[in-house]
PDB file of N, CA, C and O in Angstrom, chain B, residues numbered from 101:
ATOM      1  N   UNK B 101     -76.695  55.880  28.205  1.00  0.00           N
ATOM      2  CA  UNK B 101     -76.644  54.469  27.889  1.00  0.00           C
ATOM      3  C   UNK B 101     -76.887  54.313  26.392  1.00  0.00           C
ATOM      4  O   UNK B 101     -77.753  54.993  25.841  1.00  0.00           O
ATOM      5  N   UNK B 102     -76.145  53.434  25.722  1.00  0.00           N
ATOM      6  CA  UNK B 102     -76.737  53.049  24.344  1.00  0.00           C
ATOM      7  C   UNK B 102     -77.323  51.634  24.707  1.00  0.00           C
ATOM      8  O   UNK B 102     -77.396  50.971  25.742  1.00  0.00           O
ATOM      9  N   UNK B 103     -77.771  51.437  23.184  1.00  0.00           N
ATOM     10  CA  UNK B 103     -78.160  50.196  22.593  1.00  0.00           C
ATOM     11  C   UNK B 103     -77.391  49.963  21.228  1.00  0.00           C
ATOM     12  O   UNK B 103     -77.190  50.782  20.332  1.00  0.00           O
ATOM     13  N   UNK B 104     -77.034  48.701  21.298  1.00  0.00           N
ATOM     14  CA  UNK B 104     -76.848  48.406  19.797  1.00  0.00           C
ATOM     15  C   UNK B 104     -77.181  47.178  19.395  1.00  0.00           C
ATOM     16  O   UNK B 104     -77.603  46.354  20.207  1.00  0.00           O
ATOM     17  N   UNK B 105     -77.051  46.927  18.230  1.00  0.00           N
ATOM     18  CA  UNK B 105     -77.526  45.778  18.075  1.00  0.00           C
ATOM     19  C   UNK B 105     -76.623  45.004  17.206  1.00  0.00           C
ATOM     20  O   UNK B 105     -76.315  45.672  16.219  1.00  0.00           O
ATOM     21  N   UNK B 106     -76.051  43.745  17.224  1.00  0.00           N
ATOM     22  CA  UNK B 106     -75.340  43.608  15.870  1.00  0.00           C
ATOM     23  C   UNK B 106     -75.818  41.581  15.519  1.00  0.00           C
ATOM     24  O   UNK B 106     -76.680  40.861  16.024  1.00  0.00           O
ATOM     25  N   UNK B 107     -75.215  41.433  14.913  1.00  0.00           N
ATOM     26  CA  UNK B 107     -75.100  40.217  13.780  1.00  0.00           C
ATOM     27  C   UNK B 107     -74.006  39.330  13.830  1.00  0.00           C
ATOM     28  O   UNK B 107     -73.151  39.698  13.025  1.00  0.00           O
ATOM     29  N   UNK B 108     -73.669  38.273  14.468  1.00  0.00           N
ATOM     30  CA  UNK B 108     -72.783  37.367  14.197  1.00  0.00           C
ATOM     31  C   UNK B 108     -72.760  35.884  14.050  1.00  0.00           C
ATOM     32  O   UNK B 108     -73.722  35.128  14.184  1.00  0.00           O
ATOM     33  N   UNK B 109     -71.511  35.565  13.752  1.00  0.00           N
ATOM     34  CA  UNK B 109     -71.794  33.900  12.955  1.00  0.00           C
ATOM     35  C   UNK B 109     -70.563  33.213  14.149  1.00  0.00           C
ATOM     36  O   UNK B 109     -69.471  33.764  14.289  1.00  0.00           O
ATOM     37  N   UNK B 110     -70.869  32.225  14.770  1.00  0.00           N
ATOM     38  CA  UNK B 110     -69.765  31.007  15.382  1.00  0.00           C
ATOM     39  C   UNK B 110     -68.709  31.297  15.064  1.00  0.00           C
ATOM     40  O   UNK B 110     -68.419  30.960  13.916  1.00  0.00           O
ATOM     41  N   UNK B 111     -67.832  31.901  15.720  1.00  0.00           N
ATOM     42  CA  UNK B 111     -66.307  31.369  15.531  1.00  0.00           C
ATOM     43  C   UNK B 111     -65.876  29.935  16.129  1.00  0.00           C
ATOM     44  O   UNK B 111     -64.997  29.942  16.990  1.00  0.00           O
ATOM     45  N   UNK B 112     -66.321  28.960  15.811  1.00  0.00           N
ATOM     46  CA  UNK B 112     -65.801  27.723  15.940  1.00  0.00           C
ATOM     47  C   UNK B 112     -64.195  27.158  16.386  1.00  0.00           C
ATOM     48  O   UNK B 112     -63.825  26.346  17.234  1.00  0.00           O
ATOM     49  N   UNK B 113     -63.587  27.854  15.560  1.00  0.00           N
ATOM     50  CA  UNK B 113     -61.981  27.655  16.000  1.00  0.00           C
ATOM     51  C   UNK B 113     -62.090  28.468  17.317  1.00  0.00           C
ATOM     52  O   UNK B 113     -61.538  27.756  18.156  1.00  0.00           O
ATOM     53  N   UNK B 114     -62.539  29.643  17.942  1.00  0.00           N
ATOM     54  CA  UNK B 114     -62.140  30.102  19.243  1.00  0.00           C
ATOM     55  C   UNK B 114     -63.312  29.202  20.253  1.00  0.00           C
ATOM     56  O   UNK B 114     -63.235  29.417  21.463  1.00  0.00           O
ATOM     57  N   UNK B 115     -64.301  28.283  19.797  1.00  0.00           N
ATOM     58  CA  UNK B 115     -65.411  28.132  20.618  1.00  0.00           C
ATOM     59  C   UNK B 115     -66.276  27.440  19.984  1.00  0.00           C
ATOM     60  O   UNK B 115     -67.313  27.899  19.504  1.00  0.00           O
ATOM     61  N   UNK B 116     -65.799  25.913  19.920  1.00  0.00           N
ATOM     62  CA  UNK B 116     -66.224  24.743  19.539  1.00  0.00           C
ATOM     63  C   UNK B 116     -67.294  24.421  19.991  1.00  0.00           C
ATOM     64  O   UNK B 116     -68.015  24.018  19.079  1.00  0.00           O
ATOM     65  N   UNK B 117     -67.784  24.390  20.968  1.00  0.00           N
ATOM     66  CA  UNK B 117     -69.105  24.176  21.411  1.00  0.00           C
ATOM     67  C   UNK B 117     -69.822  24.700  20.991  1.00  0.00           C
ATOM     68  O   UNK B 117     -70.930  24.193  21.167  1.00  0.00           O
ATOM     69  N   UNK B 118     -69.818  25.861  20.263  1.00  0.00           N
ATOM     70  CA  UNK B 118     -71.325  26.427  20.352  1.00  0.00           C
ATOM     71  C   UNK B 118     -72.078  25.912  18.690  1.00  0.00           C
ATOM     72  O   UNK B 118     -71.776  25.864  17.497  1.00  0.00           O
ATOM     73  N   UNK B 119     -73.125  25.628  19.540  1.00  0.00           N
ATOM     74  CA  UNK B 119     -74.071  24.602  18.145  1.00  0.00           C
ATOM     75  C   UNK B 119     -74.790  25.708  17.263  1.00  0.00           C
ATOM     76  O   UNK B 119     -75.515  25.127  16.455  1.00  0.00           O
ATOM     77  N   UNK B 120     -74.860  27.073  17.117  1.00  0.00           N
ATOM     78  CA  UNK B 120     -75.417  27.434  16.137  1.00  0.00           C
ATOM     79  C   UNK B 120     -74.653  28.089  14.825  1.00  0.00           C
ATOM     80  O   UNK B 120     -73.478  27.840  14.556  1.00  0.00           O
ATOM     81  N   UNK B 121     -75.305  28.761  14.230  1.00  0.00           N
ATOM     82  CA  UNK B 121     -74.588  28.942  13.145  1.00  0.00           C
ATOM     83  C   UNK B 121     -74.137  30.692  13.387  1.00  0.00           C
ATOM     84  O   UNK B 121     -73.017  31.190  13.276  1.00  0.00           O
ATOM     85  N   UNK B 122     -75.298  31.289  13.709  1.00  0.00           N
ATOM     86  CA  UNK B 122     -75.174  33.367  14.035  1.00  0.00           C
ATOM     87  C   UNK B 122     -76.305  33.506  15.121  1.00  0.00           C
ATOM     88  O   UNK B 122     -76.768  32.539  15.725  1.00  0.00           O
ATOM     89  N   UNK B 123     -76.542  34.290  15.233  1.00  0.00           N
ATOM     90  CA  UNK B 123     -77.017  35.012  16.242  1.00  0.00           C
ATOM     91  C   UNK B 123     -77.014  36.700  15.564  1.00  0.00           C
ATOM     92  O   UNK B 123     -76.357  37.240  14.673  1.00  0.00           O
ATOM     93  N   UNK B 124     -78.122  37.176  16.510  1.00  0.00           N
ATOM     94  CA  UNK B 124     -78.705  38.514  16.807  1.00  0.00           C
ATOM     95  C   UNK B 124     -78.194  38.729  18.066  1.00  0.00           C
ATOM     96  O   UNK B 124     -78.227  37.756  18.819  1.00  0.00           O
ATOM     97  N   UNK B 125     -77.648  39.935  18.560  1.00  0.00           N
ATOM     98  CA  UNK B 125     -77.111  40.366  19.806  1.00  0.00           C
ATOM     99  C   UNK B 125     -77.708  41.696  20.422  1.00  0.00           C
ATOM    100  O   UNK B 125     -77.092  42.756  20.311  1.00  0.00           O
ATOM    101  N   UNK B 126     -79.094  41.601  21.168  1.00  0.00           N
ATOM    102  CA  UNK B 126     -78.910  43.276  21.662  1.00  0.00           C
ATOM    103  C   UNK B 126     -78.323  43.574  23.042  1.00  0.00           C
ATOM    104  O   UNK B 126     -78.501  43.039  24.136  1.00  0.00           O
ATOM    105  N   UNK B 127     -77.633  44.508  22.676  1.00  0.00           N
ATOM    106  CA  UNK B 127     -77.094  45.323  24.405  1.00  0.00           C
ATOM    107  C   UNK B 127     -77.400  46.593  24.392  1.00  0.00           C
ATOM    108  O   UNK B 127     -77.718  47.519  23.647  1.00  0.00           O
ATOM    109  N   UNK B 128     -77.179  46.290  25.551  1.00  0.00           N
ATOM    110  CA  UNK B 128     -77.589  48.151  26.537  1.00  0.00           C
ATOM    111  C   UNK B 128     -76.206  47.603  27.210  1.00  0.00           C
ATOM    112  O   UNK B 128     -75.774  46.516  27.594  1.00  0.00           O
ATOM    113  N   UNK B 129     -75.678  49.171  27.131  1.00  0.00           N
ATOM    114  CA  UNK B 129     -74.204  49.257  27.480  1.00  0.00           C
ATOM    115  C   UNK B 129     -74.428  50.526  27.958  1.00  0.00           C
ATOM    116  O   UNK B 129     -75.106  51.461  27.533  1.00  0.00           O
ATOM    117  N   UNK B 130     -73.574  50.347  29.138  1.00  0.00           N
ATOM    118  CA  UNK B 130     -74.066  51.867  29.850  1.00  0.00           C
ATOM    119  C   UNK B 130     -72.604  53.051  30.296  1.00  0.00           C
ATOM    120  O   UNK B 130     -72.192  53.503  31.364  1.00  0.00           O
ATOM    121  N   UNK B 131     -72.293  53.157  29.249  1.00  0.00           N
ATOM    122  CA  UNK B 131     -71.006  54.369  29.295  1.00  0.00           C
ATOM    123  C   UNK B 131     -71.345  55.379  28.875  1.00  0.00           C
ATOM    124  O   UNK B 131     -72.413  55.539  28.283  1.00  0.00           O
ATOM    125  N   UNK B 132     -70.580  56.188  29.076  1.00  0.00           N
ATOM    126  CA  UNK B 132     -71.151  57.628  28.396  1.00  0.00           C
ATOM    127  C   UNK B 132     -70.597  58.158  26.918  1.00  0.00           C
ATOM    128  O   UNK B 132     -70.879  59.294  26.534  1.00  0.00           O
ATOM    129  N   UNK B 133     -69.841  57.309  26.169  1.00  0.00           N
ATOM    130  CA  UNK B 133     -69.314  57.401  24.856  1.00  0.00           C
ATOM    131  C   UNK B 133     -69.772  56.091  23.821  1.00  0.00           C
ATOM    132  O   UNK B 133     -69.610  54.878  23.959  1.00  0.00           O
ATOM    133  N   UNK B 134     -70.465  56.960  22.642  1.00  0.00           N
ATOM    134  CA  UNK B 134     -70.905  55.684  22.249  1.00  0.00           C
ATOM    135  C   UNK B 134     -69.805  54.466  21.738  1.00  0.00           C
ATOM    136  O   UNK B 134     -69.925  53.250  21.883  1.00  0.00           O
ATOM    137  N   UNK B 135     -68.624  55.278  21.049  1.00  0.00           N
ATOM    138  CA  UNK B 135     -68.094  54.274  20.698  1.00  0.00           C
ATOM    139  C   UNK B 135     -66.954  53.761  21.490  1.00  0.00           C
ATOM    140  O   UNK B 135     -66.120  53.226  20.760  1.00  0.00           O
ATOM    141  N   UNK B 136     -66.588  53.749  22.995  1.00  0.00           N
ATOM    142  CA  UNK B 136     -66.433  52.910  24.269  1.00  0.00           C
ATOM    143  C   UNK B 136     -67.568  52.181  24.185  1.00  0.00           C
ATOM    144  O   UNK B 136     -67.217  51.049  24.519  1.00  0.00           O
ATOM    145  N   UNK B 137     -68.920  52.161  23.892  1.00  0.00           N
ATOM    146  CA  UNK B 137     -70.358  51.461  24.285  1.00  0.00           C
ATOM    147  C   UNK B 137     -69.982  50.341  23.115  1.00  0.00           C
ATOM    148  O   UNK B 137     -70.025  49.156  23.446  1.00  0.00           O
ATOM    149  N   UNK B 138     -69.671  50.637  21.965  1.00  0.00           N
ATOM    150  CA  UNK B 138     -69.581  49.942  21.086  1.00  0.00           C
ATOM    151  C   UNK B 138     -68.082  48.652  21.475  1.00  0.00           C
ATOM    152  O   UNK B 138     -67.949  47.428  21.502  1.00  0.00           O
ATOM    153  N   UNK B 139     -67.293  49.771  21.692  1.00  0.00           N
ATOM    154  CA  UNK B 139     -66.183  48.336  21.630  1.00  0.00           C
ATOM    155  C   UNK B 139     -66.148  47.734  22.517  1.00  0.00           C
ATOM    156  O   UNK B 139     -65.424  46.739  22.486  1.00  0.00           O
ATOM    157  N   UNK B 140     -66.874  48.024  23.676  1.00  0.00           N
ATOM    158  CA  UNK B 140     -67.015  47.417  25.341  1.00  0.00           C
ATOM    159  C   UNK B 140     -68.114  45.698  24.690  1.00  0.00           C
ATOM    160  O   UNK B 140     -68.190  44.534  25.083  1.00  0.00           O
ATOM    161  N   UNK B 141     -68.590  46.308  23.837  1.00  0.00           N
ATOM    162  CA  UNK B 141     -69.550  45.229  23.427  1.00  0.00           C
ATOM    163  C   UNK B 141     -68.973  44.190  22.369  1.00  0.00           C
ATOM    164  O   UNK B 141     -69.473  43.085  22.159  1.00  0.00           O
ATOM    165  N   UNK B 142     -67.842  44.709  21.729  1.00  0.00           N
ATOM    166  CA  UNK B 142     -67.327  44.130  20.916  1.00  0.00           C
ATOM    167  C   UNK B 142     -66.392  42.924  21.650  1.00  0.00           C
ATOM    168  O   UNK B 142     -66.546  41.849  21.069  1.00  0.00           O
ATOM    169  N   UNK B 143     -65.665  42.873  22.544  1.00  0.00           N
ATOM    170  CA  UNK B 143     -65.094  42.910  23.626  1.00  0.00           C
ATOM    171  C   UNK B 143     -65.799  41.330  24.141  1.00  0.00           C
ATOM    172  O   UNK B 143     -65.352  40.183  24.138  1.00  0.00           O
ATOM    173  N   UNK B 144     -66.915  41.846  24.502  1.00  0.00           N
ATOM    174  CA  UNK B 144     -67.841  40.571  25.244  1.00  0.00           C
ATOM    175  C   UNK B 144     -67.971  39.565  24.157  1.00  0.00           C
ATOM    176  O   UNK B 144     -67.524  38.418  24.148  1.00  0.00           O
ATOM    177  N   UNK B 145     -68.645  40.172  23.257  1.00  0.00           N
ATOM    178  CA  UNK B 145     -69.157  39.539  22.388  1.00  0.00           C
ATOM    179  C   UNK B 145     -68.306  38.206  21.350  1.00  0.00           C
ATOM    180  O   UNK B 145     -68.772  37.142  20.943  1.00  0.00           O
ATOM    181  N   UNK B 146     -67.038  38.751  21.181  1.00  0.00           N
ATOM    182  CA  UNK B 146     -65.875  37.723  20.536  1.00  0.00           C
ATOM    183  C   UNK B 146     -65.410  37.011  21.679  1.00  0.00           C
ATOM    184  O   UNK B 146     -65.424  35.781  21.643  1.00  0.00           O
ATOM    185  N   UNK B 147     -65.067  37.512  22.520  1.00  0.00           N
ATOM    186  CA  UNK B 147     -64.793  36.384  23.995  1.00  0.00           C
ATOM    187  C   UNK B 147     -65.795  35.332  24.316  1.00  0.00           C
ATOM    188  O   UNK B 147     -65.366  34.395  24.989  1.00  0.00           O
ATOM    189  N   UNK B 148     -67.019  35.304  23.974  1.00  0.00           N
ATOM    190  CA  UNK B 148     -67.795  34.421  24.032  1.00  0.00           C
ATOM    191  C   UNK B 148     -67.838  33.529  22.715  1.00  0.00           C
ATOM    192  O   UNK B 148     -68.551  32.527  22.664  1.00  0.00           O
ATOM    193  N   UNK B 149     -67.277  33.818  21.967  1.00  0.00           N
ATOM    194  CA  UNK B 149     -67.017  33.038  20.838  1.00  0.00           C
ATOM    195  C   UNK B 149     -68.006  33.334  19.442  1.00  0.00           C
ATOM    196  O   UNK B 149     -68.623  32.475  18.812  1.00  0.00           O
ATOM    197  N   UNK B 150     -67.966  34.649  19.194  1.00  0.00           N
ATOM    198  CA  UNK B 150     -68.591  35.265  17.943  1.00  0.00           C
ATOM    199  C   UNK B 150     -67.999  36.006  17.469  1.00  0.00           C
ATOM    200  O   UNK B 150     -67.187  36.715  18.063  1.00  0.00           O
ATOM    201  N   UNK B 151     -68.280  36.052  16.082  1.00  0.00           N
ATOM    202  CA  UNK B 151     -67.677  36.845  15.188  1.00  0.00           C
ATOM    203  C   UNK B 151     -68.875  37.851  14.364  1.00  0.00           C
ATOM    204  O   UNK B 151     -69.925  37.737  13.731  1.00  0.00           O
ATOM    205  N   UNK B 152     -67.935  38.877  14.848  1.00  0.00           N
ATOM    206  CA  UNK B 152     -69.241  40.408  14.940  1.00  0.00           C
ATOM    207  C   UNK B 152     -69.106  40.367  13.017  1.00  0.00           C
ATOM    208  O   UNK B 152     -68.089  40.209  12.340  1.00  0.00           O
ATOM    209  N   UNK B 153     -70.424  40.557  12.602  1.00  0.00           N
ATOM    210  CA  UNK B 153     -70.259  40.998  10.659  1.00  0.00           C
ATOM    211  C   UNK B 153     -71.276  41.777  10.038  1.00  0.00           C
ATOM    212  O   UNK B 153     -71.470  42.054   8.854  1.00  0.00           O
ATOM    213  N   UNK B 154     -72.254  42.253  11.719  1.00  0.00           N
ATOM    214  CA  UNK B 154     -72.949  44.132  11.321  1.00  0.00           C
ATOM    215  C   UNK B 154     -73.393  44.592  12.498  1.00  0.00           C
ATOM    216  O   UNK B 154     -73.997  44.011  13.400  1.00  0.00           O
ATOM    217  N   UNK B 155     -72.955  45.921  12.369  1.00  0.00           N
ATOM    218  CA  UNK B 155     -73.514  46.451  13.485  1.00  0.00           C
ATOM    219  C   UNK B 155     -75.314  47.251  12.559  1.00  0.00           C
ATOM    220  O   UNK B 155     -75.479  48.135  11.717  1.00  0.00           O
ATOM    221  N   UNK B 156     -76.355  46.258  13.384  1.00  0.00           N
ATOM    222  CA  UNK B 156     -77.848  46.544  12.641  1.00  0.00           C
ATOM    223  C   UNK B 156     -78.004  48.180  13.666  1.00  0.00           C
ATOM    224  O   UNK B 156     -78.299  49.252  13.137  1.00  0.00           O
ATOM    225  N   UNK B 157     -77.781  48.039  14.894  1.00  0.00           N
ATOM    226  CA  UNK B 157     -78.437  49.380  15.071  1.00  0.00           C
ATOM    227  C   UNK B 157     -77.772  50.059  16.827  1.00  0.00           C
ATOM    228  O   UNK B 157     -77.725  49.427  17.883  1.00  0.00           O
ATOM    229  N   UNK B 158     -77.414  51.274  16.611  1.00  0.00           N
ATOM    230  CA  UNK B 158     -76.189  51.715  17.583  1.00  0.00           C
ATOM    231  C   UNK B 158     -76.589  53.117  17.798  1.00  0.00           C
ATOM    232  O   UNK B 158     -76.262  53.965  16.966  1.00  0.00           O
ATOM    233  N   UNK B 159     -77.391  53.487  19.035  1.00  0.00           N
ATOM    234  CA  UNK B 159     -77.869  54.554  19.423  1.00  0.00           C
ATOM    235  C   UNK B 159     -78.186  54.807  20.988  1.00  0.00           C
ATOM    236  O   UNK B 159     -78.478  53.891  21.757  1.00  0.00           O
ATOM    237  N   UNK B 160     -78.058  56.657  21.496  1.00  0.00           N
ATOM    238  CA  UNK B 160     -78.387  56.582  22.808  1.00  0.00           C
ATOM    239  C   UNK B 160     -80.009  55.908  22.913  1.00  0.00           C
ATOM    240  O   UNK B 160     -80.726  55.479  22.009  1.00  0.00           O
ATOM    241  N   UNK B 161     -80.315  56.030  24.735  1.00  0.00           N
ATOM    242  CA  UNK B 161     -81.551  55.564  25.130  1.00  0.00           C
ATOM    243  C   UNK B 161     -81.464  55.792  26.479  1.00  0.00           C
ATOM    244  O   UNK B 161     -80.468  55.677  27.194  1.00  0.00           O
ATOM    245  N   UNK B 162     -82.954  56.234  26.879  1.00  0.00           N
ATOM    246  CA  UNK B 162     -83.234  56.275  27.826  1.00  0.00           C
ATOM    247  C   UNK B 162     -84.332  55.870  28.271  1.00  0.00           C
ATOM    248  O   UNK B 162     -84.987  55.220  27.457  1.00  0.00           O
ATOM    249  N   UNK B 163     -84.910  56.057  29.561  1.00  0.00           N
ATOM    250  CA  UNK B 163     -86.202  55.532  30.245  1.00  0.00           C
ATOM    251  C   UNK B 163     -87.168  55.293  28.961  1.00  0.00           C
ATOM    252  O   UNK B 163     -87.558  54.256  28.424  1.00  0.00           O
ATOM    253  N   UNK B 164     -87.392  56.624  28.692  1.00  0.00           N
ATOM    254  CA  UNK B 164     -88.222  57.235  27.862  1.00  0.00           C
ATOM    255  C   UNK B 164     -88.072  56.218  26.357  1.00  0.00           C
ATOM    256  O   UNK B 164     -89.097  55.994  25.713  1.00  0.00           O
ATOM    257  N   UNK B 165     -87.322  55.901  26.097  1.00  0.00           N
ATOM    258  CA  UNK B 165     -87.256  54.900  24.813  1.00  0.00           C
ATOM    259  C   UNK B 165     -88.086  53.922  25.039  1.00  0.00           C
ATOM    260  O   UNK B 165     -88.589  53.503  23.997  1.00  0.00           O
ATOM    261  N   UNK B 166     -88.487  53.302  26.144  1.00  0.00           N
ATOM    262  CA  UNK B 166     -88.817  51.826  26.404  1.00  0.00           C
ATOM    263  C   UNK B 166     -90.080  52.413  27.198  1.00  0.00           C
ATOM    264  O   UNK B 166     -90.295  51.909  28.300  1.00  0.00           O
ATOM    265  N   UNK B 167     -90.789  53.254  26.828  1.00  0.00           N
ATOM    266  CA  UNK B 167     -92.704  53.592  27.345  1.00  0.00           C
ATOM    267  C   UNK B 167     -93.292  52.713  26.638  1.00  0.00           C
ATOM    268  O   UNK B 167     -93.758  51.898  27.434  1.00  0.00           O
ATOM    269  N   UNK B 168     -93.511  52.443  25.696  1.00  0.00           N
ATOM    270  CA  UNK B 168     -94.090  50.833  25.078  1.00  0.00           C
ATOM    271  C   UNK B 168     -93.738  49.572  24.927  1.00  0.00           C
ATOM    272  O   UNK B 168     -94.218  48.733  24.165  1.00  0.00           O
ATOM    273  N   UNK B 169     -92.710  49.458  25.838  1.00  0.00           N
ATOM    274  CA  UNK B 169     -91.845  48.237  25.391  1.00  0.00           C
ATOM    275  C   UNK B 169     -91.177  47.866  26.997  1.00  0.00           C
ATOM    276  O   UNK B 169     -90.114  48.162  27.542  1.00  0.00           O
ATOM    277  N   UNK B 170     -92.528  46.975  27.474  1.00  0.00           N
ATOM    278  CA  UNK B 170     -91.629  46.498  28.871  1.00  0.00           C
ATOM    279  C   UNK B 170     -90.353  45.634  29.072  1.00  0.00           C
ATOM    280  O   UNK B 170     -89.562  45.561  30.013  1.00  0.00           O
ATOM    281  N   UNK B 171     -90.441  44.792  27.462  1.00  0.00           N
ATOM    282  CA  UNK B 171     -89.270  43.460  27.835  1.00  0.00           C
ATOM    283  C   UNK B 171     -88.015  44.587  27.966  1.00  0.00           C
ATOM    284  O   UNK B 171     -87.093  44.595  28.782  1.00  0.00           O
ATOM    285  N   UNK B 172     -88.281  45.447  26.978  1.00  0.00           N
ATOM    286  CA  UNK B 172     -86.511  46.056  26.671  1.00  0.00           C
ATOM    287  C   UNK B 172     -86.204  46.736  27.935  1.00  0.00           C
ATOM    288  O   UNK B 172     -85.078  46.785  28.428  1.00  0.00           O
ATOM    289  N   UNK B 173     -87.831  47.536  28.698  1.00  0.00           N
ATOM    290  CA  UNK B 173     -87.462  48.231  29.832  1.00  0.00           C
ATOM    291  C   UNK B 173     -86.795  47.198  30.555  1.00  0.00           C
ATOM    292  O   UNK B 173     -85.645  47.632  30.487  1.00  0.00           O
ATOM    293  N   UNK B 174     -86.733  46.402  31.039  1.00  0.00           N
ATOM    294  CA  UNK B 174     -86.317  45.395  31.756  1.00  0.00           C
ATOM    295  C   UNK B 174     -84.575  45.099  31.781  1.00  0.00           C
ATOM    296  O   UNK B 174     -83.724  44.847  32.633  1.00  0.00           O
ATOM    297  N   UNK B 175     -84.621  45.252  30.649  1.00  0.00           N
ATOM    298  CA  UNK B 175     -83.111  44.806  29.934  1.00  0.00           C
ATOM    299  C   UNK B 175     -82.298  46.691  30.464  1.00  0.00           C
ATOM    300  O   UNK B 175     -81.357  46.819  31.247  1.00  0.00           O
ATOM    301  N   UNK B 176     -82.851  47.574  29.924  1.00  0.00           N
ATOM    302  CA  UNK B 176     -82.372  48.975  30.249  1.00  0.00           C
ATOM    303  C   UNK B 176     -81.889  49.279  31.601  1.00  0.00           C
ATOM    304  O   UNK B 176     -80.827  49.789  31.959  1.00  0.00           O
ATOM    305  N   UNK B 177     -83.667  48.533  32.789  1.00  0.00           N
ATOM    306  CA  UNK B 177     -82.934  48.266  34.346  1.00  0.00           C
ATOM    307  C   UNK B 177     -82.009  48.238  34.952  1.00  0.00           C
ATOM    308  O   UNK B 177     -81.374  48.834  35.823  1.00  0.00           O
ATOM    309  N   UNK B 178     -82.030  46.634  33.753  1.00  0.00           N
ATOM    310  CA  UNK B 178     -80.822  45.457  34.777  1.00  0.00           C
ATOM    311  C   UNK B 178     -79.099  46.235  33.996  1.00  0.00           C
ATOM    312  O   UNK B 178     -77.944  45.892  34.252  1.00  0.00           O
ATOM    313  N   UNK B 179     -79.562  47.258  33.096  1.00  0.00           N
ATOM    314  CA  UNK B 179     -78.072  47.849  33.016  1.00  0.00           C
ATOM    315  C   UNK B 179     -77.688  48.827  33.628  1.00  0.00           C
ATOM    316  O   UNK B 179     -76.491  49.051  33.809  1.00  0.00           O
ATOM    317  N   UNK B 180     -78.621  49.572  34.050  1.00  0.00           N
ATOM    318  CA  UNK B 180     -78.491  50.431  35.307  1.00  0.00           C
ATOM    319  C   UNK B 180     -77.803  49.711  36.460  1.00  0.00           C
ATOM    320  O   UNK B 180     -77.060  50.323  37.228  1.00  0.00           O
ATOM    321  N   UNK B 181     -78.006  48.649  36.556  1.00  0.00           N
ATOM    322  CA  UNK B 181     -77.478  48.041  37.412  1.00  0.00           C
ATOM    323  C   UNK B 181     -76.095  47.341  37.453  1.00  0.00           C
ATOM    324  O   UNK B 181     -75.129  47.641  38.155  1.00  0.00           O
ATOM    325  N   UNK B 182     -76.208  46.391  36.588  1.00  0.00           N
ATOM    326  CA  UNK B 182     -74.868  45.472  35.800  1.00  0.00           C
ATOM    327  C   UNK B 182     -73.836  46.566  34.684  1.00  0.00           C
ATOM    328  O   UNK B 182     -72.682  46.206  34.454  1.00  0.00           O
ATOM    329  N   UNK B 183     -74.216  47.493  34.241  1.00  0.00           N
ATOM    330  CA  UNK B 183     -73.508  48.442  33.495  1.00  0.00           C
ATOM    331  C   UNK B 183     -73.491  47.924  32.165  1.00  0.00           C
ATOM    332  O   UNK B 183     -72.867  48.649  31.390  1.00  0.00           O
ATOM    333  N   UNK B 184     -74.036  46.782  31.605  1.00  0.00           N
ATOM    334  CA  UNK B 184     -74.122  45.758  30.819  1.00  0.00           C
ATOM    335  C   UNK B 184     -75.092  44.592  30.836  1.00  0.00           C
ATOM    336  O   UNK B 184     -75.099  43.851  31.819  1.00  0.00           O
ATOM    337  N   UNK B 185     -76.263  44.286  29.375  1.00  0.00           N
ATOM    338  CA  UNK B 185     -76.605  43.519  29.326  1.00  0.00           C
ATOM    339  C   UNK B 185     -76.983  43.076  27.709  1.00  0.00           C
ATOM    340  O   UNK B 185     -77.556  43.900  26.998  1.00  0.00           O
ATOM    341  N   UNK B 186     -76.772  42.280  27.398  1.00  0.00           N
ATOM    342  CA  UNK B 186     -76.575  40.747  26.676  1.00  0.00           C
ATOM    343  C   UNK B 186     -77.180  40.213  26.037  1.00  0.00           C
ATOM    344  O   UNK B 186     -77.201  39.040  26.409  1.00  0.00           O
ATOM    345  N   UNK B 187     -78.005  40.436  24.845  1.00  0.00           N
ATOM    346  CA  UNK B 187     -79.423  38.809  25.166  1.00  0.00           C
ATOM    347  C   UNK B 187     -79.346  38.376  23.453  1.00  0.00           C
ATOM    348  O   UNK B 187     -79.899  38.917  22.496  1.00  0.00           O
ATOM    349  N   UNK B 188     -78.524  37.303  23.500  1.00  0.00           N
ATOM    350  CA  UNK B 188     -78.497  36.158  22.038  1.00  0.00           C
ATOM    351  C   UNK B 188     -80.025  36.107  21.836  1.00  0.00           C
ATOM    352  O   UNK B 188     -80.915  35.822  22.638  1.00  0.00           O
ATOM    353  N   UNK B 189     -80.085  36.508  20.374  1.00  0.00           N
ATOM    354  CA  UNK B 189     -81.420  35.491  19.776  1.00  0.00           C
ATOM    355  C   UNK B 189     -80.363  34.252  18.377  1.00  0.00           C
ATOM    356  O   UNK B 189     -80.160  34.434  17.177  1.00  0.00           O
ATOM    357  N   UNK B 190     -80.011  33.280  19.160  1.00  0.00           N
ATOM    358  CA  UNK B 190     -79.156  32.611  17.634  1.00  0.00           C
ATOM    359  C   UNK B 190     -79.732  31.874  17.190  1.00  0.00           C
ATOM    360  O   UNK B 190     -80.867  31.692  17.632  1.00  0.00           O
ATOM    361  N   UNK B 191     -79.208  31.020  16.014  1.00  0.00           N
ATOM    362  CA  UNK B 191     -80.564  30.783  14.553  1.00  0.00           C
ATOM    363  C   UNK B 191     -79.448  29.477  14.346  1.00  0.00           C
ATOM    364  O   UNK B 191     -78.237  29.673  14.447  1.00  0.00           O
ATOM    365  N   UNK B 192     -79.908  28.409  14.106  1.00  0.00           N
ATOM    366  CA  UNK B 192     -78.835  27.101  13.285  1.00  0.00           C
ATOM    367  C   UNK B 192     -78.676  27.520  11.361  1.00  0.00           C
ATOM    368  O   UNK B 192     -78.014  26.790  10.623  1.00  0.00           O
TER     369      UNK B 192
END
C-alpha cells in the first residue's frame, strides 16, 4: 500500500460548487505499484474537481508505519478494505 500526499487548488470551471480555494489530500491507495498508486489517485482526485500542483509526499506503508499514529491507522484499515481512502483538509 502507499501513501501520498499532494496539494491542490479548485478547478472551478470543472466544479463550481466547491467553496474553497486548495486543499491538502492524504491517501492510502492500495496497489502494488507505486506509480499505478499515484495515478489511481490522480484519477479521483481531478474528478472531484481539483487540480493536483504537488505531490508533498509518496511512499510504501504498512501496519507498522502507523504504531504511533491511530487516526492514520484507521485510514490504512479502511483501505484494506475499500482499496482506497481520501481525506481533504481544504483551506479558503
Amino acid at each position: 500500500m502507499y501513501f501520498i500526499r499532494f496539494n491542490a487548488r479548485a478547478n472551478h470551471t470543472k466544479q463550481p460548487s466547491i467553496s474553497y480555494a486548495g486543499t491538502a489530500i492524504a491517501c492510502w491507495i492500495d496497489l502494488p505499484d507505486q506509480s499505478d498508486a499515484e495515478k489511481r489517485a490522480r484519477v479521483v482526485i481531478e474528478d472531484q474537481g481539483w487540480t493536483i500542483e504537488s505531490v508533498d509526499d509518496s511512499y510504501e506503508i504498512t501496519e507498522l508505519s502507523y504504531s504511533d499514529d491511530k487516526d492514520g491507522l484507521k485510514y490504512y484499515e479502511q483501505a484494506l478494505i475499500d482499496r482506497e481512502v481520501f481525506v481533504f483538509y481544504p483551506w479558503k
